[in-house]
C-alpha positions as CSV (number, residue, x, y, z in Angstrom):
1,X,-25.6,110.1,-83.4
2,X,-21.7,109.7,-83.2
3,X,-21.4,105.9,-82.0
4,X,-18.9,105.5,-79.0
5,X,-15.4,104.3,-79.3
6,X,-14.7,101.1,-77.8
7,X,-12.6,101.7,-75.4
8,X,-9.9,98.8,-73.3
9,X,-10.8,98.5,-69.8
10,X,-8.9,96.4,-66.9
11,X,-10.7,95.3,-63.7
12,X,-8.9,93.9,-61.1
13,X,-11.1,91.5,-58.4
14,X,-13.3,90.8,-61.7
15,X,-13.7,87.2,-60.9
16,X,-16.7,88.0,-58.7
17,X,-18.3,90.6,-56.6
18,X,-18.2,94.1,-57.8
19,X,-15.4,93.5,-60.0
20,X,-17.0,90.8,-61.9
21,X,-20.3,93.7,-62.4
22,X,-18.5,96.2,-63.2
23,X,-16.8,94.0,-66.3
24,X,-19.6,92.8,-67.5
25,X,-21.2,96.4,-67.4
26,X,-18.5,97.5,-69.7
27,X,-18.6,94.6,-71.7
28,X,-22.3,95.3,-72.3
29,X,-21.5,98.5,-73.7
30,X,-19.1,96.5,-76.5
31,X,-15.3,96.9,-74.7
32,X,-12.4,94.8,-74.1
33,X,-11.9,94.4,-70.8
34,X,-9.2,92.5,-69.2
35,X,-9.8,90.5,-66.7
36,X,-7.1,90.3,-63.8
37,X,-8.0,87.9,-60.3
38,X,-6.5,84.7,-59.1
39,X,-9.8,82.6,-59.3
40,X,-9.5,81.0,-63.0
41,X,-12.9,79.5,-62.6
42,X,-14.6,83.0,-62.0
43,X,-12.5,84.6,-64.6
44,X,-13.8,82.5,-67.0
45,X,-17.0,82.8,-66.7
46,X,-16.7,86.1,-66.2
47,X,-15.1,86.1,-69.8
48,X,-18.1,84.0,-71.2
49,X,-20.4,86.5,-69.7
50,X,-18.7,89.6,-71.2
51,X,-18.0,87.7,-75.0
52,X,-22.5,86.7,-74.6
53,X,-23.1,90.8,-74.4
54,X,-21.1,92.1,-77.2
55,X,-17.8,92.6,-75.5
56,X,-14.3,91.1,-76.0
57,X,-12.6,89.8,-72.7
58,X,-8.6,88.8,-72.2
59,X,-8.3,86.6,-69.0
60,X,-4.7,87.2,-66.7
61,X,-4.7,85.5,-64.0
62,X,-2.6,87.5,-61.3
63,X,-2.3,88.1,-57.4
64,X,-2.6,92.1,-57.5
65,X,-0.5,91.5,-53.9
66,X,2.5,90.9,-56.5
67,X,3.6,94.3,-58.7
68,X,5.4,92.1,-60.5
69,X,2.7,90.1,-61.7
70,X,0.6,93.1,-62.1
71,X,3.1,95.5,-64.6
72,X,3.1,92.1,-66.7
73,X,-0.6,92.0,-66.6
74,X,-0.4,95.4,-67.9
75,X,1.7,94.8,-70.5
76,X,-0.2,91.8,-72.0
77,X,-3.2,93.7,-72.2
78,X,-1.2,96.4,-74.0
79,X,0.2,93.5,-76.5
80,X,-3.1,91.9,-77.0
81,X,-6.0,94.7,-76.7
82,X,-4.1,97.9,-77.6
83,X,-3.4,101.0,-74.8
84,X,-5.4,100.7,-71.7
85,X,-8.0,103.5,-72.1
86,X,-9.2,102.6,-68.1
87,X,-8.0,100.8,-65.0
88,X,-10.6,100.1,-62.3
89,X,-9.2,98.9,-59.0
90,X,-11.9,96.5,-57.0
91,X,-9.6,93.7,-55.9
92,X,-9.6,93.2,-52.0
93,X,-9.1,90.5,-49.0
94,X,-10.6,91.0,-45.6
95,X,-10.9,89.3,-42.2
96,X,-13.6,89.6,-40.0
97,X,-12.5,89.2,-36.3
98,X,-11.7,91.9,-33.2
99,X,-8.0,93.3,-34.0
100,X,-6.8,90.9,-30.8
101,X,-7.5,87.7,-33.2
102,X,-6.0,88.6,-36.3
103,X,-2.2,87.2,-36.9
104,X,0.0,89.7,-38.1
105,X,1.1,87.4,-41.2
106,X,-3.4,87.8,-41.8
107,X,-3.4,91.8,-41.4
108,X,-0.3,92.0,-43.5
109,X,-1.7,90.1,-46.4
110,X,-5.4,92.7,-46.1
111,X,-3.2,94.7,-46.8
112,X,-0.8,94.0,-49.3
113,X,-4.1,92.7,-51.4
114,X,-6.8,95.6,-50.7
115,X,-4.2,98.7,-50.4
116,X,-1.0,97.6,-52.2
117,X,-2.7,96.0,-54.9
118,X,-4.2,99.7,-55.8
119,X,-1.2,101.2,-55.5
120,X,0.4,98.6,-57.6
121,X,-2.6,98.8,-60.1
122,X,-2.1,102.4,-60.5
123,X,1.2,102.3,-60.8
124,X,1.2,99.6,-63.8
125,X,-1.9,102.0,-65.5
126,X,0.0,105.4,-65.1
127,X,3.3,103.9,-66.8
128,X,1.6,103.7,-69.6
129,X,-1.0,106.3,-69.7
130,X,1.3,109.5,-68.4
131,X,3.2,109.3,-71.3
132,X,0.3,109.4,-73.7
133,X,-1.9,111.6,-71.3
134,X,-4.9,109.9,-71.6
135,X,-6.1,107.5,-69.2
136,X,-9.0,107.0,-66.2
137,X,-8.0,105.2,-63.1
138,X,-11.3,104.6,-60.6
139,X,-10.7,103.4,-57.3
140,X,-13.8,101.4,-55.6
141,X,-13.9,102.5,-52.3
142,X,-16.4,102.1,-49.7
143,X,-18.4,104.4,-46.9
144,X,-15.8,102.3,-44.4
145,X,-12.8,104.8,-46.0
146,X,-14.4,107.6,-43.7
147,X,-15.6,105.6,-41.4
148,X,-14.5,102.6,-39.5
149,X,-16.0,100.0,-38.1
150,X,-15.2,97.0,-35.9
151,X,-14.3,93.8,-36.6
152,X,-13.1,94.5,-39.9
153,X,-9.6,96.7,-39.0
154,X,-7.5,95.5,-41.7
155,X,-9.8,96.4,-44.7
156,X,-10.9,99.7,-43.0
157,X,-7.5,100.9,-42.1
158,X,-6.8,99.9,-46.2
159,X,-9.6,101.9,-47.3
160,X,-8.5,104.4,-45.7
161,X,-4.9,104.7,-46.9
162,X,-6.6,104.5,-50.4
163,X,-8.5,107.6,-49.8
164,X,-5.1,109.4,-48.6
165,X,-3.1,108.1,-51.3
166,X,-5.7,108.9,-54.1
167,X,-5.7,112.6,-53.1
168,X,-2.1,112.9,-52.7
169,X,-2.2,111.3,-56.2
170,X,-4.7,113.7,-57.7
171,X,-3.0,116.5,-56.5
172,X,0.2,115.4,-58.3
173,X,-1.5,114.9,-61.3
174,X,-2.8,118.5,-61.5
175,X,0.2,119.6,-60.5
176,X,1.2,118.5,-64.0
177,X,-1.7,119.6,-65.6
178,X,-2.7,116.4,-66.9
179,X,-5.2,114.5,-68.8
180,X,-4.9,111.1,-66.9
181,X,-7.9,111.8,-64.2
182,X,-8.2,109.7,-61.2
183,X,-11.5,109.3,-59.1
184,X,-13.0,107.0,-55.9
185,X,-16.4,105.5,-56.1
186,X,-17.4,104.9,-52.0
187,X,-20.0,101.7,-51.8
188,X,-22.7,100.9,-48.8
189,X,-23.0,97.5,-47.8
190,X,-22.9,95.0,-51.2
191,X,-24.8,91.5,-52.0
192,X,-21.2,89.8,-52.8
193,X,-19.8,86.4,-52.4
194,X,-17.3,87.8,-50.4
195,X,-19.5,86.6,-47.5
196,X,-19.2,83.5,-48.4
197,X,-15.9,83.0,-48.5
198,X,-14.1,86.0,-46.3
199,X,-11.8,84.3,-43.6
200,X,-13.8,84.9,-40.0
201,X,-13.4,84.5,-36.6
202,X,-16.9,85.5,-35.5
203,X,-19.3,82.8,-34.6
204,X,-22.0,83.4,-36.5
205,X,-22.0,83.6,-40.8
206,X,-20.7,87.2,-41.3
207,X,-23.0,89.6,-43.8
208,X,-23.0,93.3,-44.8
209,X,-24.1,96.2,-42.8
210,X,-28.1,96.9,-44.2
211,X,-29.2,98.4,-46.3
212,X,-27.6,96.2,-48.7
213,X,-27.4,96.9,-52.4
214,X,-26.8,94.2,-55.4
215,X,-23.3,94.9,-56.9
216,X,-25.0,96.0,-60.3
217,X,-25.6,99.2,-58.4
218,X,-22.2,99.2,-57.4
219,X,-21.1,98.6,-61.2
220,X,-23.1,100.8,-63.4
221,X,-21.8,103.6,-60.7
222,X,-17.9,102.4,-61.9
223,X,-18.9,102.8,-65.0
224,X,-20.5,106.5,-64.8
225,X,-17.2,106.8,-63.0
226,X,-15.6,106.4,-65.6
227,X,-17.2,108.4,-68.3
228,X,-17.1,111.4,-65.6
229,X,-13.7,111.0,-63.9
230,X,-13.4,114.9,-63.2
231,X,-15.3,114.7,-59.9
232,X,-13.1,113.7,-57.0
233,X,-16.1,110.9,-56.1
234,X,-18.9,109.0,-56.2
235,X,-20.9,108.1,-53.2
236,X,-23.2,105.1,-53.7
237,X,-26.6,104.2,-51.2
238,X,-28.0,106.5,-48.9
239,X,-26.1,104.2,-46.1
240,X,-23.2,105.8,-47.5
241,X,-24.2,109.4,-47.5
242,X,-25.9,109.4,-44.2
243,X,-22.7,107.2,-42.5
244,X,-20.2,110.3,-44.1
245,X,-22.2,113.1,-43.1
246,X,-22.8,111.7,-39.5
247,X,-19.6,111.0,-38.6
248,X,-18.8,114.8,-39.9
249,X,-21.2,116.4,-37.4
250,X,-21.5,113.3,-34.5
251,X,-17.7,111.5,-35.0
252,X,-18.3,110.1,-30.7
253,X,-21.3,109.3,-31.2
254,X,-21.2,107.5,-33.9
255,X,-18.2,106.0,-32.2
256,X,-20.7,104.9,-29.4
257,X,-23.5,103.6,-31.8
258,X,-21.2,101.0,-33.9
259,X,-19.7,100.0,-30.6
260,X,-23.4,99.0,-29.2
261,X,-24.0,97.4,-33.0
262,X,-21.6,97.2,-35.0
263,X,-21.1,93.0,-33.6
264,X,-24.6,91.9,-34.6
265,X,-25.3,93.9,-37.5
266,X,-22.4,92.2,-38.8
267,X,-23.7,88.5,-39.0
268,X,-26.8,87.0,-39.5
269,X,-28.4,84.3,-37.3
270,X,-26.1,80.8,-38.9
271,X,-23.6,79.9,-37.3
272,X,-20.3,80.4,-38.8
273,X,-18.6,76.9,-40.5
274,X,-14.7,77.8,-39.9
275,X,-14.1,74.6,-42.6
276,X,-15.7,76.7,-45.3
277,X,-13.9,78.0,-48.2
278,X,-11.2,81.0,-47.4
279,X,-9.5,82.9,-49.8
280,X,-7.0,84.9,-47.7
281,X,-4.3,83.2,-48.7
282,X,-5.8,81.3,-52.2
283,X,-8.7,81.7,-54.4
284,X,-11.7,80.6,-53.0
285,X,-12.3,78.5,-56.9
286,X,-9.0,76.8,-56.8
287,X,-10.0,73.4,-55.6
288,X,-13.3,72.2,-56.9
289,X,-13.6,75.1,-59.4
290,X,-16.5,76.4,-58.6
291,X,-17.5,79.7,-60.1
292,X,-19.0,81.8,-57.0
293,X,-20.6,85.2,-59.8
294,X,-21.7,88.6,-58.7
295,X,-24.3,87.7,-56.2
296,X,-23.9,86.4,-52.9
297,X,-26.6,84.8,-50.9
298,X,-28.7,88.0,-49.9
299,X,-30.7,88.8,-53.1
300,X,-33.7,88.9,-51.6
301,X,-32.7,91.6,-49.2
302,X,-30.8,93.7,-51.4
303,X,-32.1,96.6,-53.5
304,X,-31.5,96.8,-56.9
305,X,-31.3,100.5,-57.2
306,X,-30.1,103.6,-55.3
307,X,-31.6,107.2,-55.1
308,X,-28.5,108.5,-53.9
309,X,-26.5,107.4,-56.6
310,X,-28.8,109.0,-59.0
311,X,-28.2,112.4,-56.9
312,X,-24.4,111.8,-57.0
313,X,-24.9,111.2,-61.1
314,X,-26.7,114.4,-61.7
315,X,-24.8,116.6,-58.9
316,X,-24.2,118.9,-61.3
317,X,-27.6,119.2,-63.0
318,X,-29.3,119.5,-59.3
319,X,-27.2,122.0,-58.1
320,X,-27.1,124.6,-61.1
321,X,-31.3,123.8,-60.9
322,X,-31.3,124.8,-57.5
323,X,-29.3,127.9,-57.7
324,X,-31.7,128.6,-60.7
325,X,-35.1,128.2,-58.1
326,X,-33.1,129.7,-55.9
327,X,-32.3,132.7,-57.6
328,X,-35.7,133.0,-58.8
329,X,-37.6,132.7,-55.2
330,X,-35.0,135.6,-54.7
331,X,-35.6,137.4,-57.2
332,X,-40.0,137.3,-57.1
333,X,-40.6,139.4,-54.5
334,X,-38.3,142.1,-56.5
335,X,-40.7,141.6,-59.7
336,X,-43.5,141.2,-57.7
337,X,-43.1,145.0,-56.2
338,X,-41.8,146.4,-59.2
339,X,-45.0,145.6,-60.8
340,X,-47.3,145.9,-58.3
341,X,-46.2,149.4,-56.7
342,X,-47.7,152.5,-58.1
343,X,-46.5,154.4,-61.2
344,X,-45.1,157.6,-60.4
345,X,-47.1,160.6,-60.7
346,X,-50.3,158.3,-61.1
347,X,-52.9,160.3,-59.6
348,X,-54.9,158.6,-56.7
């Protein structure tokens, strides 16, 4: 068998969460990946992990908030790793508090880190990929870019400009026919630290929306992602599947439903300790260097696998089979008469 090129990878957020996943799952498979976040402890380790499975890792420490810092980032990978083969966006911020409690200096840094820092990402990837036309950029996304919820405004109304400005993106990219292929991958509710550590205003300890998934689930979907960047995107969890396809056919009530819920099914039963760690405004690492991983504090409620990502993986396959058993179910009854009904001229 041919053995795989090694390819170089960047992930942005890969000091924890999905990010950090996601680079280890390439480094598994023997790549250089970059890592770019502002929490040096979590990069790190992050880079010991990847080094321990076969893979070479670059650390850059960088505020994706900054396009600055980010082109640079770029171009030190470039200097040290060779041309960026793929750029994975996963770096975000969030808040959780009603729209009424959020300061506009909060919502305006949401935003600069989870929508601007794509558009800055991508920006830095397709300066140097367009001219060589080669290149995958994979936006993580999340169910909440279709549909919004409360108490998190800022990273939903982010997620959703991602969506817009990926298509818009896409389309210019065919437009030009192209090889540098862009693609979303839309996650459910994750086991991340980002629980831990998210800024709140809410008063009890905020978690995901169940079902929750472990971000390996989240990551070995990046990855496929990545291999397969011709489909537009990648849904992830049934959550996510069922929330899309709801709020196509039942948008009010749907509406109606996260209004009744959407409060409790956002934190658990602990009160909330506002003098906790915060990483709004500075990584939630920088003062006593502690290395927060993939996981957050919900493993044993989270599922380590996902049917629905399988389906969204083998789209293709499924479909082509069930036009196959559907043409054939068609087609029986045709057979069936043709060589049941009497030969003509056959004497009764």
């Amino acid at each position: 068998m041919k053995r795989r090129r090694s390819r170089v990878i960047v992930v942005t957020g890969a000091s924890a969460g999905v990010g950090r996943a996601a680079a280890r799952e390439f480094g598994a498979r023997g790549d250089s990946v970059a890592l770019l976040a502002r929490g040096e402890a979590g990069l790190a380790a992050a880079a010991e992990e990847i080094e321990a499975a076969g893979g070479k890792a670059l650390v850059v420490p960088v505020d994706v908030a900054d396009h600055r810092e980010v082109d640079d980032a770029a171009r030190r990978v470039e200097e040290e790793f060779g041309p960026i083969d793929v750029w994975v966006n996963a770096a975000f911020a969030g808040i959780f508090a009603p729209f009424n409690q959020v300061s506009p200096d909060e919502f305006r840094r949401v935003t600069e880190v989870t929508y601007l820092g794509y558009a800055f990402g991508t920006k830095a990837a397709l300066d140097r990929m367009l001219p060589r036309n080669h290149g995958t950029i994979v936006q993580v996304g999340s169910a909440l870019a279709y549909r919004a919820i409360p108490l998190q405004s800022a990273y939903c109304g982010a997620k959703h400009a991602i969506k817009g400005f990926t298509e818009s993106l896409r389309c210019e990219l065919m437009h030009r026919r192209s090889a540098v292929r862009v693609t979303m991958v839309q996650l459910p509710g994750l086991n991340t630290p980002q629980f831990d550590w998210v800024l709140s205003r809410l008063p009890h300890r905020p978690q995901p929306v169940p079902p929750i998934y472990q971000p390996e689930v989240a990551a070995r979907a990046v990855v496929f992602a990545a291999d397969h960047p011709r489909r537009k995107e990648f849904w992830v969890g049934g959550s996510t599947a069922a929330t899309l396809l709801a709020d196509k056919i039942a948008p009010a009530l749907i509406d109606r439903y996260l209004a009744r819920t959407g409060y409790s099914s956002q934190q658990t039963d602990m009160p909330y300790d506002p003098e906790g760690p915060a990483n709004l405004w500075e990584p939630a690492d920088g003062k006593d260097g502690h290395d927060f991983g993939a996981h957050g504090r919900f493993d044993a409620r989270s599922h380590a696998k996902s049917v629905e990502t399988w389906l969204s993986r083998h789209r293709t396959a499924l479909t082509a089979a069930s036009l196959l058993a559907a043409g054939a179910a068609a087609a029986s009854p045709l057979l069936l008469g043709r060589t049941t009904a009497p030969a003509r001229g056959r004497r009764r």
